[in-house]
C-alpha positions as CSV (number, residue, x, y, z in Angstrom):
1,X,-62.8,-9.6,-109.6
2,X,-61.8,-8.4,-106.0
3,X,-63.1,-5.6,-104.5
4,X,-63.2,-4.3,-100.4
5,X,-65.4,-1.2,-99.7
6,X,-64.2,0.7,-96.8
7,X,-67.7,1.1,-95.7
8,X,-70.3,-1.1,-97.8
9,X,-70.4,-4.4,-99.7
10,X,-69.8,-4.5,-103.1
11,X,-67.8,-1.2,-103.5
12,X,-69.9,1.3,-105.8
13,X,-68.2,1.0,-108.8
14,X,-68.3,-2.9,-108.4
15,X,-69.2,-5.2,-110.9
16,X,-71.5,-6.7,-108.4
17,X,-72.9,-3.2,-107.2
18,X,-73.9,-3.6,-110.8
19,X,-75.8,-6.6,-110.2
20,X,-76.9,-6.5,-107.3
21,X,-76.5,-3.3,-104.8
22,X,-77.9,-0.8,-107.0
23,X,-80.5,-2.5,-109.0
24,X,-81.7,-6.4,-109.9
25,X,-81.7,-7.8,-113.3
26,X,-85.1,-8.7,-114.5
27,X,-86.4,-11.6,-117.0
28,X,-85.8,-10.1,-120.1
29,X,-88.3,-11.0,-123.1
30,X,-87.6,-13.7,-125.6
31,X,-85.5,-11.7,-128.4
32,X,-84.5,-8.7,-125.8
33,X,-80.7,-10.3,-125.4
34,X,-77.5,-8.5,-126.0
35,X,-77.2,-9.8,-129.2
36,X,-80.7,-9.2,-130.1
37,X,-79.8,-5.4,-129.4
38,X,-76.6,-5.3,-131.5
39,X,-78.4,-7.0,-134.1
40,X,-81.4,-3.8,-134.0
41,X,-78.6,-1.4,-134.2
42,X,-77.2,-2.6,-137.2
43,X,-80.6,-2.7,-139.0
44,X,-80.8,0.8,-140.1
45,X,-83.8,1.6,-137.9
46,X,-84.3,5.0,-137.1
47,X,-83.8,4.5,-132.9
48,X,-83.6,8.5,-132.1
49,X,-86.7,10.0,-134.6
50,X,-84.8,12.4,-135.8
51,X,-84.3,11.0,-138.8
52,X,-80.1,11.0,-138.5
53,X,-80.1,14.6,-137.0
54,X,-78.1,15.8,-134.7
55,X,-79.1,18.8,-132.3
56,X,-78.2,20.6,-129.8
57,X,-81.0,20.1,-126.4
58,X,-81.1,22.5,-123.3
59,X,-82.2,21.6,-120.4
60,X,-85.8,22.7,-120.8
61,X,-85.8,20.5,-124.0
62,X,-84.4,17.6,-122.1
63,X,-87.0,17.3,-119.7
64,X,-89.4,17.6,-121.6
65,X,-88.7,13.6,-122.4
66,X,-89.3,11.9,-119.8
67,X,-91.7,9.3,-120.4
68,X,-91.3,5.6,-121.1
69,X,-91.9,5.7,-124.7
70,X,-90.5,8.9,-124.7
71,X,-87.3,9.3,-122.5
72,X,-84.3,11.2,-123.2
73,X,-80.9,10.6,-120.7
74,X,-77.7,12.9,-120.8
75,X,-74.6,10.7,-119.9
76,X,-71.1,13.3,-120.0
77,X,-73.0,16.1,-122.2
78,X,-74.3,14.0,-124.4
79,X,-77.9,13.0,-124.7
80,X,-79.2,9.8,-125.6
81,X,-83.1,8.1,-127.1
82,X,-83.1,5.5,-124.5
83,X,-86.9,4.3,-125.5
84,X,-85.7,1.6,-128.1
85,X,-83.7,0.4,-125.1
86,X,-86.1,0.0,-122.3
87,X,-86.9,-3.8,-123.1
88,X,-83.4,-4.7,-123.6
89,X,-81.8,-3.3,-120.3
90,X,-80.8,-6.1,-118.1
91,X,-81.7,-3.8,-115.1
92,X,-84.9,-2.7,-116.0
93,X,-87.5,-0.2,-117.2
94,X,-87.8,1.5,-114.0
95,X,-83.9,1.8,-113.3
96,X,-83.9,3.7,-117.1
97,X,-86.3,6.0,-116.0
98,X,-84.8,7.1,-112.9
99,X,-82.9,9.2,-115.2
100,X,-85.6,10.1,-117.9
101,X,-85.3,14.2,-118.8
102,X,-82.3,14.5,-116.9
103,X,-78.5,14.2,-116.4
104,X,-77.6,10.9,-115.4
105,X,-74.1,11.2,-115.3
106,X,-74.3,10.1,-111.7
107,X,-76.4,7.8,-111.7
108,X,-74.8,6.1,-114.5
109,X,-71.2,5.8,-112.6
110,X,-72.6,4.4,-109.7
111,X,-73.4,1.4,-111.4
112,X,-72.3,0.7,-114.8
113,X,-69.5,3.2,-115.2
114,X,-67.5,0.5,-116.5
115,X,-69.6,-0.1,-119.5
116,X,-69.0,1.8,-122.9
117,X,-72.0,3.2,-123.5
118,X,-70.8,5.3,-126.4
119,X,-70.7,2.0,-128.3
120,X,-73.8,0.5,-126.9
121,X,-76.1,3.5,-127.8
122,X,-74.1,5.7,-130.7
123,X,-77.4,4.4,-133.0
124,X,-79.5,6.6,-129.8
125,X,-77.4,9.8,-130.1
126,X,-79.9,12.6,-129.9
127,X,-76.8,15.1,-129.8
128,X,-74.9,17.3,-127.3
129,X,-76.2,19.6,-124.3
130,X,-76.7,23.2,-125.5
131,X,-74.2,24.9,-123.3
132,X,-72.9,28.5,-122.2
133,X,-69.5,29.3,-124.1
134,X,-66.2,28.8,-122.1
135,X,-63.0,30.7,-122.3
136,X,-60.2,28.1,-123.6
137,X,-57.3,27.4,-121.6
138,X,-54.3,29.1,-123.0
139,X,-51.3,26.0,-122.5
140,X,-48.9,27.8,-122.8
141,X,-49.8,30.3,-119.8
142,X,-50.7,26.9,-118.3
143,X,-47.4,25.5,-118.4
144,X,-46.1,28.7,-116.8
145,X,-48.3,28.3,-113.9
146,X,-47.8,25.0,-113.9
147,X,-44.3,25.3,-113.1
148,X,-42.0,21.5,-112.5
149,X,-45.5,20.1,-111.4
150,X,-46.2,23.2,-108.4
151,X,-49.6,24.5,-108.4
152,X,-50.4,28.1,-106.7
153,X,-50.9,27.3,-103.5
154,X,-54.6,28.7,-103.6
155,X,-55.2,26.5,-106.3
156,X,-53.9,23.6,-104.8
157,X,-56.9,24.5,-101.8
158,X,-59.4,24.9,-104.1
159,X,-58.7,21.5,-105.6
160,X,-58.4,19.0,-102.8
161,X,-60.9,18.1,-99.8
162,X,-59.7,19.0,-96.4
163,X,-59.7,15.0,-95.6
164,X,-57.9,14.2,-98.7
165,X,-54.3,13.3,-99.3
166,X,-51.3,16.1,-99.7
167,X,-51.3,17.0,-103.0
168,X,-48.6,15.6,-105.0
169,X,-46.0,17.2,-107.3
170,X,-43.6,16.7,-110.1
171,X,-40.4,17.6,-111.4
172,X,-37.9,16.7,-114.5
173,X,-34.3,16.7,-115.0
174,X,-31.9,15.0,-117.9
175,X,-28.8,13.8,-119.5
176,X,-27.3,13.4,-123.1
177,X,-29.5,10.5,-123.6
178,X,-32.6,10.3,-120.5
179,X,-35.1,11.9,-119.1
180,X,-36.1,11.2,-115.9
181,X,-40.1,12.4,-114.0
182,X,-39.7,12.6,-110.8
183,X,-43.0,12.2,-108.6
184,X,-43.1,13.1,-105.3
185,X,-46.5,11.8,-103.8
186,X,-46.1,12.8,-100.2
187,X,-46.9,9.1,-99.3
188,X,-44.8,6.5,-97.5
189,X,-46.9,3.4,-99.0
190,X,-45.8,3.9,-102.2
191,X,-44.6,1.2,-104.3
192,X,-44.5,-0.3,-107.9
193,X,-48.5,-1.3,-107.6
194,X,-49.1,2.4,-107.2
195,X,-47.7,4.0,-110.7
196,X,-49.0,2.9,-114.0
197,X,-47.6,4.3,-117.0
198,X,-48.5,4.5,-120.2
199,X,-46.7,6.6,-123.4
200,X,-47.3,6.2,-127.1
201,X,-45.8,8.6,-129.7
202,X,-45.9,11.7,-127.8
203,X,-48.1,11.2,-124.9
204,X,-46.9,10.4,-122.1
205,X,-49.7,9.1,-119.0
206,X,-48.3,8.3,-115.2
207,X,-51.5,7.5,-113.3
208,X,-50.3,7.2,-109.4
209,X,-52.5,5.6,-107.0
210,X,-52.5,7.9,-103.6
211,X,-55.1,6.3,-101.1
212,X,-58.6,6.9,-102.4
213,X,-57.4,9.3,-104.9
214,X,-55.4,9.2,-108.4
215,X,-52.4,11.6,-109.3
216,X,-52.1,12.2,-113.0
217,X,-49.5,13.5,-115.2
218,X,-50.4,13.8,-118.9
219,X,-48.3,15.4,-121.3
220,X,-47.2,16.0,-124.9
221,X,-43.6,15.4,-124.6
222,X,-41.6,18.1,-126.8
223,X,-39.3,15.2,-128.1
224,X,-39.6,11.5,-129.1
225,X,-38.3,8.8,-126.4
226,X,-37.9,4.9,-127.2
227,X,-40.4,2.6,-125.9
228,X,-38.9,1.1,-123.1
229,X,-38.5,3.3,-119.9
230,X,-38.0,1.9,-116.3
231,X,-39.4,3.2,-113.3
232,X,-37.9,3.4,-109.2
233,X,-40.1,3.8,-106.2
234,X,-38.2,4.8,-103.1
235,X,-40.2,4.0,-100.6
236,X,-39.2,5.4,-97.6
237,X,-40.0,9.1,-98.9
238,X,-42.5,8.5,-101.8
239,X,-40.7,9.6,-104.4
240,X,-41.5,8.3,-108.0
241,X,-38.6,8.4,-110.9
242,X,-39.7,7.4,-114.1
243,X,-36.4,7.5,-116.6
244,X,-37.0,7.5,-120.2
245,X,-34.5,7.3,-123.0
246,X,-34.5,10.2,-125.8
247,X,-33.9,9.3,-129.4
248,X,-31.5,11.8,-130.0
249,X,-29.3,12.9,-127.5
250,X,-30.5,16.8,-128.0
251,X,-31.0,19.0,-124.6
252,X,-34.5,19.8,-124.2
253,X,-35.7,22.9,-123.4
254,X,-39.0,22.0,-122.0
255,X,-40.7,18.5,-120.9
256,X,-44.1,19.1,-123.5
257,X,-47.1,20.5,-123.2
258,X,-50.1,19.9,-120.8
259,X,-52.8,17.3,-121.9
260,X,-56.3,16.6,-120.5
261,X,-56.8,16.2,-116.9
262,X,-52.6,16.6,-116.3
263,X,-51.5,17.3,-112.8
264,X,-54.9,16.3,-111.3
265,X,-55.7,14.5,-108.1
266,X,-58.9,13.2,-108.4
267,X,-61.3,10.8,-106.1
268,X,-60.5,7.2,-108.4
269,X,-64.1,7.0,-107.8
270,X,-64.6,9.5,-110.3
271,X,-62.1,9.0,-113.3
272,X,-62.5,7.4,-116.7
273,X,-61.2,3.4,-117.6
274,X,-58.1,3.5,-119.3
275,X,-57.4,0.5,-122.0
276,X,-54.1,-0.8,-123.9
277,X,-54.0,-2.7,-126.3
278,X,-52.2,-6.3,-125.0
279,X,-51.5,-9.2,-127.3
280,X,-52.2,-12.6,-126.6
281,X,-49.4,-14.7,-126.4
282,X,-50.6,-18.2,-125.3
283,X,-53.9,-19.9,-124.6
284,X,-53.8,-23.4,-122.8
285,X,-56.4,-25.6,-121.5
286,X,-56.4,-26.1,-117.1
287,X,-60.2,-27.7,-117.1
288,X,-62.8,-29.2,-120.3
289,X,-63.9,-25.5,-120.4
290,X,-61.8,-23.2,-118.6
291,X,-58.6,-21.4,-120.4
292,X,-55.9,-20.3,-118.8
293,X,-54.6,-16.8,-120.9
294,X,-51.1,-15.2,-121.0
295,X,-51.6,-11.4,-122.1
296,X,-47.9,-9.5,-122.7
297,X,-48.4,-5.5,-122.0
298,X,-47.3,-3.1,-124.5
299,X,-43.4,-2.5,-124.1
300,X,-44.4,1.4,-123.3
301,X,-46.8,0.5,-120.7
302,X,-45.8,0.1,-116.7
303,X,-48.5,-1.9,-115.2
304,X,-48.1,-4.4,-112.3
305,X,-52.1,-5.4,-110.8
306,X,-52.4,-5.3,-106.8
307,X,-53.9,-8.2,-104.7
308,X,-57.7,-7.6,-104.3
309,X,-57.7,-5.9,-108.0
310,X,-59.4,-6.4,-110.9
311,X,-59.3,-4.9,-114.5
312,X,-61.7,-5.1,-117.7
313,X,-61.3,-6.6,-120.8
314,X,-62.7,-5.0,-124.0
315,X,-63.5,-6.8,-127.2
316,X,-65.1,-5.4,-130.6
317,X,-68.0,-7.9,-130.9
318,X,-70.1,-7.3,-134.5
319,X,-69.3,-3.5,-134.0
320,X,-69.9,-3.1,-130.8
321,X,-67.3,-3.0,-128.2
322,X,-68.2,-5.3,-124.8
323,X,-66.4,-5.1,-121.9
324,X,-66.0,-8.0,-118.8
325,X,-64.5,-7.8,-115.2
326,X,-61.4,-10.4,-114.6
327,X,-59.3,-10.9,-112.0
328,X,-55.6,-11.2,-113.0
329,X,-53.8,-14.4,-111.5
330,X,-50.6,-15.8,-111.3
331,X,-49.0,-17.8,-114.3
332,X,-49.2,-20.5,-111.6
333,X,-48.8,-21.3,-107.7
334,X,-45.5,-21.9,-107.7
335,X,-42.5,-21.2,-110.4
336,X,-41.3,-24.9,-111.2
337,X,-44.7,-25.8,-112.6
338,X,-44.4,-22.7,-115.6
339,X,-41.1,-22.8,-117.3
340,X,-40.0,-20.9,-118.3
341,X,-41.5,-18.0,-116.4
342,X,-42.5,-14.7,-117.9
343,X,-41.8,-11.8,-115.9
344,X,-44.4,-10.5,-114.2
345,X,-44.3,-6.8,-114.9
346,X,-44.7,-7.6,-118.7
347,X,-47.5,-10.5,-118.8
348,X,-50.7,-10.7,-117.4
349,X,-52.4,-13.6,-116.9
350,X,-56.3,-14.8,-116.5
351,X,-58.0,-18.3,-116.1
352,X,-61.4,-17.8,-117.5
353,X,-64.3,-20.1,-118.2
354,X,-65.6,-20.2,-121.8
355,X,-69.8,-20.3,-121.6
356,X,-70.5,-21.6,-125.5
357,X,-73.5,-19.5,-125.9
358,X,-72.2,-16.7,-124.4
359,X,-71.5,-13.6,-125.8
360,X,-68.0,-12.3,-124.7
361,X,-66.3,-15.8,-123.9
362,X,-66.1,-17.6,-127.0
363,X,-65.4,-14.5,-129.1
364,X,-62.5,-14.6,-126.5
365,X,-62.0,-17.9,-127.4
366,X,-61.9,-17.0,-130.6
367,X,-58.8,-15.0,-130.6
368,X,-55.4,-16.3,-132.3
369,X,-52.1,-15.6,-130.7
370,X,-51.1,-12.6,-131.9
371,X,-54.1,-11.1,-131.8
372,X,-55.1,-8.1,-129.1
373,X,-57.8,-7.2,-126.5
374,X,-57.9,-4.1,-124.7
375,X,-57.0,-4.2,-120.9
376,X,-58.0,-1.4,-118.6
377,X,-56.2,-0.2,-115.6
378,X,-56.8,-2.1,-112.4
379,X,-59.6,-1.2,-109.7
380,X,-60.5,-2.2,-105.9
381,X,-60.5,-1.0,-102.7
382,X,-58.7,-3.8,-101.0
383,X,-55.8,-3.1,-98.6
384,X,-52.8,-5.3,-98.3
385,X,-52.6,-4.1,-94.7
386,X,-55.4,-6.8,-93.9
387,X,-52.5,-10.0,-94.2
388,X,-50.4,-8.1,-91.5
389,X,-49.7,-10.1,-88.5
390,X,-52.1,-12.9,-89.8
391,X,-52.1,-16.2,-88.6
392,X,-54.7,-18.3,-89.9
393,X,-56.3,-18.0,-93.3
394,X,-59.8,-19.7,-94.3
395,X,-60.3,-19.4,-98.1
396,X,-64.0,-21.0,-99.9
397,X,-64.2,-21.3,-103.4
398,X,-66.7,-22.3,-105.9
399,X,-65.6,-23.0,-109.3
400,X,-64.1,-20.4,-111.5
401,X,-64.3,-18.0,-108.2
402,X,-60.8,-19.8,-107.1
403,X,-59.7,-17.7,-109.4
404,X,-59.2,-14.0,-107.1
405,X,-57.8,-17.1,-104.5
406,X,-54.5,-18.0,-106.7
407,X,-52.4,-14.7,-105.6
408,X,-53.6,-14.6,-101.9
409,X,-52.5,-17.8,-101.6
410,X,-48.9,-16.8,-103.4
411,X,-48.7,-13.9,-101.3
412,X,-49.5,-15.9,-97.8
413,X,-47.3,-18.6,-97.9
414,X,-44.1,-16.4,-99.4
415,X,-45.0,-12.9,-97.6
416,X,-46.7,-13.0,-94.1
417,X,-44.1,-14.4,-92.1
418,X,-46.7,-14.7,-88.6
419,X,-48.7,-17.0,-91.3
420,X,-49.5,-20.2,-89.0
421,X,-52.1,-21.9,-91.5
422,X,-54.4,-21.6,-94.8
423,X,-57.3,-23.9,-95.0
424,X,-58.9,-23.6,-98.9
425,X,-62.1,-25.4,-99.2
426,X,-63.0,-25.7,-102.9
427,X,-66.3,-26.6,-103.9
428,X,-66.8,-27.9,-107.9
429,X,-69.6,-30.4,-109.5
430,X,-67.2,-32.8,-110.6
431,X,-63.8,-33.6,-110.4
432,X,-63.1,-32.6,-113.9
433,X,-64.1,-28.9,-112.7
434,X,-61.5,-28.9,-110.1
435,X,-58.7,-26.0,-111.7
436,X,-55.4,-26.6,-110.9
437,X,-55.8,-29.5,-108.6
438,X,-52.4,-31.0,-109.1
439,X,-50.7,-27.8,-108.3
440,X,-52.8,-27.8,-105.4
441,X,-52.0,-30.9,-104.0
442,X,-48.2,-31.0,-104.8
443,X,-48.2,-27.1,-103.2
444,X,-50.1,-28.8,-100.3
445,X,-47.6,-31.4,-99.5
446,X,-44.6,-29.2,-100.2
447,X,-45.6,-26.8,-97.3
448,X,-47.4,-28.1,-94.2
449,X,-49.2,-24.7,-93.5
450,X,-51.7,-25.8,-96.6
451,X,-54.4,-27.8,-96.4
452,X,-56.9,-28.4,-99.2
453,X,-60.1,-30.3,-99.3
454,X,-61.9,-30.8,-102.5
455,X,-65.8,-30.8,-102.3
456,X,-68.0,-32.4,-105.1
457,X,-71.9,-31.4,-106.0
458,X,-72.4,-34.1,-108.2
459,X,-69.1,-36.9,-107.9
460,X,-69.0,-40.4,-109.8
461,X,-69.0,-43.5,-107.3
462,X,-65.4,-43.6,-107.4
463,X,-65.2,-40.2,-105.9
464,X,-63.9,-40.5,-101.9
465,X,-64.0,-37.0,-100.9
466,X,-66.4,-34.7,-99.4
467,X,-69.2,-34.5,-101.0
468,X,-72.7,-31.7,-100.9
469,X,-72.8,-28.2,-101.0
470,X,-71.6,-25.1,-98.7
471,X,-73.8,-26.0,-95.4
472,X,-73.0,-25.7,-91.9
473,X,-72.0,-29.4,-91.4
474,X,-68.9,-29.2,-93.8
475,X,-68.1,-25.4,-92.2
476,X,-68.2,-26.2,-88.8
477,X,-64.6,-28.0,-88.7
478,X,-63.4,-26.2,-91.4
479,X,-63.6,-23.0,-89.2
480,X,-61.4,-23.8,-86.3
481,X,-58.4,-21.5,-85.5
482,X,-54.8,-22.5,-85.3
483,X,-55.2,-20.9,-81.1
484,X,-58.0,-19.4,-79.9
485,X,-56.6,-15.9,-79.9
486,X,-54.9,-16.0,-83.6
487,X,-55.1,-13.4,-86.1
488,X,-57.9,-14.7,-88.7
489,X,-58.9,-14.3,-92.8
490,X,-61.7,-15.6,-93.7
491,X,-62.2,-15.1,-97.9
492,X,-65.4,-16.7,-99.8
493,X,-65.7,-16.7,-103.3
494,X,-69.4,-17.9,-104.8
495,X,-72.1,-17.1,-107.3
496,X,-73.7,-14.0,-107.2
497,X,-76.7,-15.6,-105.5
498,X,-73.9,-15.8,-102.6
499,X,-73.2,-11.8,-103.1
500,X,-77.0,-10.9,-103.1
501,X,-77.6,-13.0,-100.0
502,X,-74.6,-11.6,-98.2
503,X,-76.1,-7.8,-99.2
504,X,-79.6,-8.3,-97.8
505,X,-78.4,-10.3,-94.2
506,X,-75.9,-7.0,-94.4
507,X,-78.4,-4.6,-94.7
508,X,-80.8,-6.3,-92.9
509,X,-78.7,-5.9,-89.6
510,X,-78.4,-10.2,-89.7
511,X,-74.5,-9.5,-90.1
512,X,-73.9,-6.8,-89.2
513,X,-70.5,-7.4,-87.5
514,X,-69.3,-8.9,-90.3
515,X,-70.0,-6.4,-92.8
516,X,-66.4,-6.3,-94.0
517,X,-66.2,-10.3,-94.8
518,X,-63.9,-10.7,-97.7
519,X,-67.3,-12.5,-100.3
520,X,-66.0,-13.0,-103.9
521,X,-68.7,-13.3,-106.1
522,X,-68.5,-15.5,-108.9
523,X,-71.7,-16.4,-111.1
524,X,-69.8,-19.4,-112.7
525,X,-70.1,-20.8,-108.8
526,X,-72.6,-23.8,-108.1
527,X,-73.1,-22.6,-104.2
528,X,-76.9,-21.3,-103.9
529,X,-78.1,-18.5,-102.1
530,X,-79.6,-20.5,-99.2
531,X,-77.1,-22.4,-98.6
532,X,-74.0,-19.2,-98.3
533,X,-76.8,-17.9,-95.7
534,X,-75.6,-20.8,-93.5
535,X,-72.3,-19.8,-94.1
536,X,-72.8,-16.4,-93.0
537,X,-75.3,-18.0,-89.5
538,X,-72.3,-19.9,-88.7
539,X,-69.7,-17.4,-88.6
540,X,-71.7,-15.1,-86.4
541,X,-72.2,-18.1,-84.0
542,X,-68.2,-18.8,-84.5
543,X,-68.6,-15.0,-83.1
544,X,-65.7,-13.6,-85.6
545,X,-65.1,-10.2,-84.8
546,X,-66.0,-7.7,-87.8
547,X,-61.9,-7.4,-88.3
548,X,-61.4,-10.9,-88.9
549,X,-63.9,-10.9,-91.7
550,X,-63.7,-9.1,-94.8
551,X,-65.3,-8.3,-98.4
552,X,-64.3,-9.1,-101.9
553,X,-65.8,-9.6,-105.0
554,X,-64.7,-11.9,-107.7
């Protein structure tokens, strides 16, 4: 997956903040896997001590747990048993207890907000926080003050952060036969990235992207509408129109009522993961053991996933549901090699490496067409805004981590028009590893700007390439700039060795002018940690300036 903090490496939320930034993983025991833990919490043993009670804790009760063999944790208002857990948590027993007799809410979504921990831990349920009773909302007086999407203007104060974006509205108008949401954002770099939608019976979801923050509509539509819709960004004033079609051409008196969270602009730092349901509708071999997968979105559903973006896939594995970064690709580099070719907005596609005695890979694997996984919406940080005016383009990968490289390079030979070169360097063990290397090589010789050079780790005599690891030796002519001035990219993709490295030399002040380098981590990568140090030495003596050099994480 990609991901470009604006002011660290990985982002917070990052799959490799996960496994890296925020905490290490530890040697686990023998029989303390995964599976080993799904396995105890279908065995019937009693993991809270409460013998299948559920009850209500305050906060004095909650603390009061917060020892190792004893250690309560509140995640969202409900509170967990985390003891039976300590030897199985890939980050540790001391991570665990940062949050023992306490809420850690926050703690929890600065590293593994992404994981479902309602599944992982519903054997652990202790029960809900005691809290003070609320007044419900009244929807109805709601949707009066809620008036075509227009918040009081006090309200609207209260809501946002001085620094943050305008806040958005909404407004609806119709026909004998549509409906059509209008969305004015406030934003001029609004396009069909920035709206996902999502409806099913009579919920209708537009999540709008705005900068660092995400717009929601959510609503109970007072009438049935087909499944298909289209949506229109005008992006000269960013306006939004999503048109639906009604099912019976009857005048509507009102659009629905409100639903949780609707007409909310919230930091996208701190909202939930949205899945679909998406069915598979081919599998295909590229490599011996990497698949390339064509996902088709539900006709209801508006999704299209940025550059620099990753989602999560979600599987039900014996009960309980496990969920995997991915970086969406292209169907291929270029159209004549995929015919005939699916339309973008309605497939999704992913090349991903099956590990045999994984967990979530071959149960992937596993999957007949037909068949669904759940697909969340996208996340990362990364701006497009970093290919304007570029000029040269240095790409490394390492195995599976050319994935997050397949729609940079679509984008930079079709879209940057200042584009002078791309040099991809792709590292694999053996030329059987190599994904896509036809494609590469007819894509090289059909445009000039493209060079690719394949490096092995472990080649048969007959191989004539490069051959070694990432090291200095093979970087320093890689490296060289179209003109001395130009406009430069430089994007690595490696193991998560590589992303650990490039966090410490970060931290450590070693890089510090590079701190945005665009690193996509990969752990199916064969690149060590030592040896992406070099390639971090030698772009500091290259002296690339800290806007030449970016982050992403794969």
């Amino acid at each position: 997956m990609l991901n470009v903090p604006s002011q660290s490496f990985p982002a917070p939320r990052s799959q490799q903040r996960v496994a890296a930034g925020g905490r290490s993983k530890v040697p686990l025991k023998q029989g303390r896997s995964l599976m080993d833990w799904i396995r105890l919490t279908k065995s019937g043993k009693d993991l809270t001590g409460l013998k299948g009670r559920l009850i209500e804790v305050t906060e004095e009760e909650l603390k009061k747990h917060n020892k190792k063999d004893d250690c309560w944790v509140c995640i969202r208002g409900f509170v967990y048993n985390v003891s039976p857990y300590m030897e199985y948590h890939p980050g540790g027993e001391d991570e665990l207890m940062r949050a023992a007799g306490s809420d850690g809410t926050e703690l929890f979504d600065q590293v593994h907000r992404w994981v479902n921990y309602e599944s992982m831990l519903k054997e652990c349920l202790v029960g809900r926080m005691a809290v003070k009773p609320t007044v419900l909302k009244d929807y109805r007086e709601e949707e009066k003050k809620v008036l075509n999407g227009m918040l009081p203007k006090s309200q609207v104060t209260e809501t946002l952060a001085k620094e943050g974006p305008s806040y958005p509205s909404y407004d609806w108008f119709q026909t004998d036969s549509l409906v059509t949401i209008a969305i004015y954002t406030k934003q001029k770099d609004i396009n069909l990235d920035s709206i996902i939608v999502d409806h099913q019976d009579d919920s209708f979801r537009a999540e709008t992207i705005i900068k660092d923050h995400l717009y929601l509509i959510h609503i109970g539509l007072s009438h049935e509408v087909q499944e298909d819709f289209s949506v229109r960004v005008i992006e000269s004033v960013g306006k939004i129109e999503i048109v639906l079609k009604k099912k019976e051409n009857t005048s509507w008196n009102f659009l629905g009522h409100p639903l949780e969270n609707h007409h909310s602009l919230i930091p996208r730092k701190d909202t939930g993961l949205y899945y679909r349901k998406c069915q598979l509708i081919s599998k295909e071999d590229v490599t011996h053991d990497t698949r390339l997968f064509c996902l088709m979105l539900p006709p209801s559903t508006h999704l299209q996933v940025p550059i620099g973006q990753h989602v999560y896939l979600r599987l039900p594995i014996t009960g309980t549901e496990i969920v995997k970064p991915y970086t969406p690709i292209s169907g291929s580099l270029f159209s004549e090699f995929k015919e005939p070719v699916l339309p973008n907005n309605k497939y999704i596609y992913f090349l991903i490496k099956i590990y045999p005695t994984g967990l979530f890979t071959p149960e992937l694997d596993r999957l007949q067409i037909g068949d669904f996984v759940s697909v969340s919406s996208p996340e990362g940080n990364f701006k497009i805004s970093a290919f304007q005016e570029l000029e040269d383009l240095f790409l490394l990968a390492a195995g599976t981590g050319f994935t997050p490289m397949v729609k940079i390079l679509n984008y930079a030979l079709t879209d940057i028009p200042t584009l002078r070169k791309v040099k991809l360097m792709f590292f694999n063990k053996t030329e059987d590893d190599i994904i896509w290397r036809s494609q590469l090589e007819k894509l090289a010789f059909k445009d000039k700007r493209l060079d690719v050079e394949f490096v092995l780790s472990a080649p048969t005599s007959e191989w004539n390439g490069k051959q070694g690891h990432i090291s200095p030796a093979l970087l320093s002519e890689f490296f060289k700039r179209n003109l001395d001035k130009s406009k430069v990219l430089v994007c690595i993709c490696g193991p998560v060795p590589f992303t650990e490295q490039g966090i410490r030399l970060e931290c450590s002040g070693t890089i510090s002018a590079h701190r945005n380098l665009h690193l996509l981590g990969s752990s199916n990568s064969p690149a060590s940690a030592s040896q992406i140090t070099g390639t971090y030495r030698l772009l500091h003596d290259l002296n690339f300036s800290k806007n030449e050099i970016h982050s992403f994480t794969a």
